[in-house]
C-alpha positions, 0 to 999 in steps of 0.5 A: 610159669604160674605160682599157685596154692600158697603154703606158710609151712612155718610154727611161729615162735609164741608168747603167753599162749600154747606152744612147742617146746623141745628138748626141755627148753624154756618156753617163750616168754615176753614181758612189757617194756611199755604197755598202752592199757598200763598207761604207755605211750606205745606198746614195746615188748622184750622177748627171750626165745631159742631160734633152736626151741621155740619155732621154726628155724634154720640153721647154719655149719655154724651151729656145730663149728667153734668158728662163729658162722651165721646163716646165710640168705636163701630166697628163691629155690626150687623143692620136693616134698616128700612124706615118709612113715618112720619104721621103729623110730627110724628114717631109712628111705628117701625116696626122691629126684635131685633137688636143691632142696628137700621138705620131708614130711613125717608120718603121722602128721596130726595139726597137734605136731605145733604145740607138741613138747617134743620128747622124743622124734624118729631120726634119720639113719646115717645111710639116709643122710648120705642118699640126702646128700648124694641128691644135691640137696642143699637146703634140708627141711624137716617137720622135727626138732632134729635130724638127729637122736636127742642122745647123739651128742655128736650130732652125726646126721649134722655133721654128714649134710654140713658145709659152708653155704648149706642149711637145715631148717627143723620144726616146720608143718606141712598139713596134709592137704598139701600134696608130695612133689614139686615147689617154688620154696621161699625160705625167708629167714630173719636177719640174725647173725647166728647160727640159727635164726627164726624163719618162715618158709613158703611154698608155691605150687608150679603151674606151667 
């Protein structure tokens, strides 16, 4: 087996330049501890950021349970990306093989989706997030701030994919050179324990 085409499908968090942001929140902001040009021996930043608003990340069941619960290692799986072209806002089919873990990818897919202030996104249906589900899938990767509506305070699409050990992964960017089918995914997240965490994943395309 040979891993070829490299892809980092990951927004990453940015400080004092162009940004995403999402559901209102703050941008991230840093600010100097030390600095080298006022006169510090090093440079030494403070940075505040949302893992939730600010980038790509992934989270956990920890995220709607009153349990504190933080994201677990992934590593090494294998993935299906898929694209899909949201009717009236909505994500109805999932057209896909059993995987261990899902990239969908949204149309339409403009390099812009990096620095978008998302105010709105297309959602998944709940019929959707079942045929999800029944596909084994247990790392969900998506190119939206959400899998579910800004208003549904329930989070109802969450709450049907969610269990222990499983995760979610919002606010990636596949580009469109990259071709719909099979991945080695490396899903490298940082070491926060909470219930979300920044991350980077990584796609390398199967040769036999």
């Amino acid at each position: 087996m040979q891993l070829t085409e490299v892809c980092d499908i990951s927004i990453p968090v940015s400080f004092g330049k162009r940004q995403l942001s999402a559901f209102g929140g703050a941008p991230a902001r840093s600010e100097a501890f030390l600095d080298t040009r006022k006169g510090g021996s090093c440079n030494c930043e403070i940075h505040t950021f949302s893992p939730h608003l600010n980038g790509t990340h992934t989270e956990c069941v920890g995220h709607i349970t009153k349990e504190r619960i933080s994201v677990p290692n992934v590593g090494l799986v294998m993935a299906q990306l898929v694209t899909v072209k949201p009717e009236q806002g909505l994500i109805s089919t999932i057209k896909a093989e059993p995987t261990e873990a899902l990239i969908v990818r949204t149309l339409p897919n403009p390099p812009a989706k990096k620095t978008r202030n998302y105010k709105d996104w297309p959602t998944f249906t709940p019929d959707a997030m079942k045929r999800i589900v029944a596909l084994g899938v247990k790392h969900l990767l998506v190119d939206l701030p959400s899998v579910d509506r800004r208003d549904d305070a329930r989070l109802t699409n969450h709450r049907i994919f969610w269990k222990r050990g499983v995760t979610i992964t919002e606010l990636v960017y596949v580009p469109s050179r990259v071709k719909d089918g099979k991945y080695l995914l490396n899903l490298q997240v940082a070491a926060f324990e909470a219930d979300a965490a920044p991350s980077r994943p990584v796609l390398y395309k199967v040769k036999k």
